[in-house]
N, C-alpha and C positions, 0 to 999 in steps of 0.2 A: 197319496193317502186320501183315504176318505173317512176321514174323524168327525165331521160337521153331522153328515147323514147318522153316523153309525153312534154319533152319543145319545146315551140314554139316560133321565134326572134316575130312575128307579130300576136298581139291580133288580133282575128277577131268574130265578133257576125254574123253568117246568116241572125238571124232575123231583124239587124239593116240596112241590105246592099239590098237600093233595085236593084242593078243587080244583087242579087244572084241566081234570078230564071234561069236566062241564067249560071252564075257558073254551078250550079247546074249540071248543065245539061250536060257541060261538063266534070264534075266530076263525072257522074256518067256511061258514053261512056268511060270515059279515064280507069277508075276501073273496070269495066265491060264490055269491050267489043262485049261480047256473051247477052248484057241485049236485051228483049224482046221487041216489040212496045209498047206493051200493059202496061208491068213492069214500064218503063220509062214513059208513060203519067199517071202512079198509082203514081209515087213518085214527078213527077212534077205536078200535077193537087188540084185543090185546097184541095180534101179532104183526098189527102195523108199528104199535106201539114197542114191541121189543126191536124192531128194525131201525125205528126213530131214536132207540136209544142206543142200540146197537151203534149209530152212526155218528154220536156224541151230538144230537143233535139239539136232546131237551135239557142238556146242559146250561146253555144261557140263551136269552131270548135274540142276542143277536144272532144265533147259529140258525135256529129255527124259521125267525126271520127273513132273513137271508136265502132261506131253502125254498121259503112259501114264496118269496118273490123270483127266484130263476124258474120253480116249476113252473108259475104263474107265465111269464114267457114261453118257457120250452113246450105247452102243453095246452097251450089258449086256456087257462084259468080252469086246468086239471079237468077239462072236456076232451082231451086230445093225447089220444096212448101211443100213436104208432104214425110217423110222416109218411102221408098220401102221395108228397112229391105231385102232385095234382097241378102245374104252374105252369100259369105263362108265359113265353119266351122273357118278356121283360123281370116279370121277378125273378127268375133263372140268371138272369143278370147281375141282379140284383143281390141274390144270396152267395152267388159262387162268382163275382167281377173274375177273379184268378184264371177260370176256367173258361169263358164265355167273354169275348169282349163285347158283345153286341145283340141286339135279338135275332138276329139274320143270326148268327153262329148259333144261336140257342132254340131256333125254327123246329129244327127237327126233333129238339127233347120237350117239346111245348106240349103238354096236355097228355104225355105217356109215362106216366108214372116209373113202370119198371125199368125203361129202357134209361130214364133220367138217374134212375138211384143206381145203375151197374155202371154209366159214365162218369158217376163225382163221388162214389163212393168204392167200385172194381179196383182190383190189385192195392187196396191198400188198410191199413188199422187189422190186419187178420185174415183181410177175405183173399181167396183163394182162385173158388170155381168160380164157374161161369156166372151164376146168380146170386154171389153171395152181396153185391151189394145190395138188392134189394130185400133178401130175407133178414140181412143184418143192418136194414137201414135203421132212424130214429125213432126206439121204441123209450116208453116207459114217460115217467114223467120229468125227464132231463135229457130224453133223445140221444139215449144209450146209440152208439152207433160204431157199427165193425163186428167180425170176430174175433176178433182178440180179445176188444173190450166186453162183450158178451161171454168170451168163455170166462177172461179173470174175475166180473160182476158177479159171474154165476157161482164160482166156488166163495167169493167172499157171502153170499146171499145162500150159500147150499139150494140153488137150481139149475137146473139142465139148461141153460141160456140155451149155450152154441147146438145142444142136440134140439134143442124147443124153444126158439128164439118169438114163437106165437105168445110164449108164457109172458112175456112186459104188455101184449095187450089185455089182461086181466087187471084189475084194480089193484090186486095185493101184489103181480108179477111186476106192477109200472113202481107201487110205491118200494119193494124192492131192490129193484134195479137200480133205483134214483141214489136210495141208501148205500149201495154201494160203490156205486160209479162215485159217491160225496165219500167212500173210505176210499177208494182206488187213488182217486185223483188230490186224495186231502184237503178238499176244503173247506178244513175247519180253519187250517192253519191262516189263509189269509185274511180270515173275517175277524179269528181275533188280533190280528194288529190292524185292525178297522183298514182294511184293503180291497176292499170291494170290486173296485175295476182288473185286480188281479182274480181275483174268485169268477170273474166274470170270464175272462180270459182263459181259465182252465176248463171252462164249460162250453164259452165259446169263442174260437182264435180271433174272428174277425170283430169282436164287442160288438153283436150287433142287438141292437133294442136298448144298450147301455142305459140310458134316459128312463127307460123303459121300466126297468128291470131295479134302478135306483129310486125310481118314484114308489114301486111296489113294495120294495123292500121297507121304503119309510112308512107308509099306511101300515104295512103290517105289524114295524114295530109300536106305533100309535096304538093297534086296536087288542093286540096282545098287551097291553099295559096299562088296557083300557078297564 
């Protein structure tokens, strides 16, 4: 459990607070500095907003929370829609140990995107053909990954994911996707019995950036309360 991080002195609902739209806004300048024009009227504009609520997310500030700290990981501080897979044999190591014991094993996926994202992501989570691992690699801003997971994302978000899996590198398509990869996968459920390393685990198997990812989650609920 992680109750120490996840207490909060001041209950606060988003969705009960009508200046939250102006919060908002500065919580998400203050957490992201480097966010976009375009990013920023996605998450404050009305139909990012019904997706955020859609996903029970502005329900309490730990959910919300929570959510601005794994994108914050999964998406380099909401700069980052779609994995490049762009890596050097050692972080290939590094992110997939399972798959790769060594950089000498990971030599040949060093620096080719596509042919890295068809060997650690091919025949598995939905994909099927020949390239579906890299068209259904880590889109959105929680690194939606598969067909399977893109076609179920897509009918919980009403978009064509698995037909138009391009659609998570748009701003509204990533914030989207996230919302509902956070209904698919249910992560509300472990945030509110203050579980974090579990939430983390459903997002991602290996906890990687745990540290990471727990330190953001605090800042955020500091500056949302702020």
């Amino acid at each position: 459990m992680d109750t120490a991080a996840l207490s909060s002195a001041k209950p606060y609902r988003p969705d009960a607070d009508p200046a939250f739209p102006a919060r908002f806004e500065r919580v998400l300048k203050t957490l992201f500095p480097r966010i976009g024009p375009q990013t920023l009227a996605t998450f404050l504009g009305a139909e990012g907003r019904a997706y955020l609520t859609r996903a029970g997310l502005l329900a309490t500030s730990n959910r919300l929370a929570s959510f601005l700290a794994q994108a914050a990981v999964e998406s380099a501080n909401l700069t980052r829609r779609r994995e490049d897979m762009n890596y050097s044999a050692e972080r290939i190591v590094a992110v997939w140990p399972s798959r790769f014991d060594s950089p000498v094993a990971a030599a040949r996926f060093a620096r080719n995107p596509q042919a890295l994202a068809n060997r650690v992501y091919g025949g598995r989570n939905g994909n099927v053909e020949v390239d579906d691992g890299w068209r259904f690699r880590g889109g959105g801003y929680l690194g939606l990954t598969g067909r399977g997971n893109y076609r179920e994302v897509g009918k919980l978000v009403d978009l064509p994911l698995d037909d138009q899996p391009e659609l998570v590198e748009t701003p509204i398509g990533a914030l989207a996707s996230a919302c509902g990869y956070w209904i698919l996968r249910d992560l509300n459920s472990p945030i509110d019995r203050a579980d974090f390393t579990n939430q983390t685990r459903r997002i991602n198997t290996g906890l990687l950036a745990l540290a990471e990812r727990r330190a953001m989650f605090v800042r955020a609920q500091r500056v949302i309360h702020g």
